[in-house]
C-alpha positions in Angstrom: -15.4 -2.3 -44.8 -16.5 -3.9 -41.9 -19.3 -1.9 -39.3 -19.0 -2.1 -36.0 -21.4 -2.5 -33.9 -22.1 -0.9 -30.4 -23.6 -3.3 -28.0 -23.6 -0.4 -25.0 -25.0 3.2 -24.9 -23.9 6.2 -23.1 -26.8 7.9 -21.0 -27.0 10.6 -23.3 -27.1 8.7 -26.7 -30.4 6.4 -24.4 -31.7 9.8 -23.6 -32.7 10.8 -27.1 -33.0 6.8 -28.4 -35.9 6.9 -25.6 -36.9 10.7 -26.1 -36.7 11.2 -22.8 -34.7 14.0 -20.8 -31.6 12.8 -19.0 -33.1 13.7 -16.1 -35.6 11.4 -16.5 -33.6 8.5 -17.5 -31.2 8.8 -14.5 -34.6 8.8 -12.6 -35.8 5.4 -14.2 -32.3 4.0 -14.0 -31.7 4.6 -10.2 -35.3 3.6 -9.4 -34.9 0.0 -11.6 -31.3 -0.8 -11.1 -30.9 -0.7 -14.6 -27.5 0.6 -16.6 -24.2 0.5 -15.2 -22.0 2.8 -13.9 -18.6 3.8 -14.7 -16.1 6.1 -13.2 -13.1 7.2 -14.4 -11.4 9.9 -12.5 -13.5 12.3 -11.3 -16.1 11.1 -14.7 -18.7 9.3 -14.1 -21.1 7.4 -17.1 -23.7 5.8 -17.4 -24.2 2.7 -19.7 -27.1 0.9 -21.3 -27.4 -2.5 -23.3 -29.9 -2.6 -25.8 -31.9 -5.3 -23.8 -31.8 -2.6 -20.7 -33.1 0.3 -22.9 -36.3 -1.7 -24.1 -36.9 -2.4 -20.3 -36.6 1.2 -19.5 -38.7 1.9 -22.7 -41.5 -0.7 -20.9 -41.3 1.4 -18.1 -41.6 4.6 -19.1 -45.0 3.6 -21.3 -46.7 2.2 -18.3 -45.9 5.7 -15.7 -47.6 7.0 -18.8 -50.6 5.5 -18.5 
């Protein structure tokens, strides 16, 4: 059986990776530039890499404090 592995994130799935609101996240995202936008029809998603969810994760601590 071979596992697949995911190497992007919906904005959602980030949300509660990061335990953050999606609110929040779209916040962080638009302010860094980070994740990447898809539309498809009148969708729209958001996408992280892994790499772009420890950044966000970086800058979420340091607003904390």
């Amino acid at each position: 059986m071979k596992t697949q592995e995911l190497k992007y994130v919906t904005r959602r799935r980030a949300a509660v990776l990061l335990g953050l609101s999606e609110m929040e996240l779209s916040r962080i995202s638009s302010e860094s530039g980070l994740g990447r936008k898809e539309t498809a029809g009148e969708q729209e998603e958001t996408y992280f890499t892994y790499e772009e969810l420890r950044q966000i994760c970086m800058l979420a601590v340091h607003q904390v404090n």
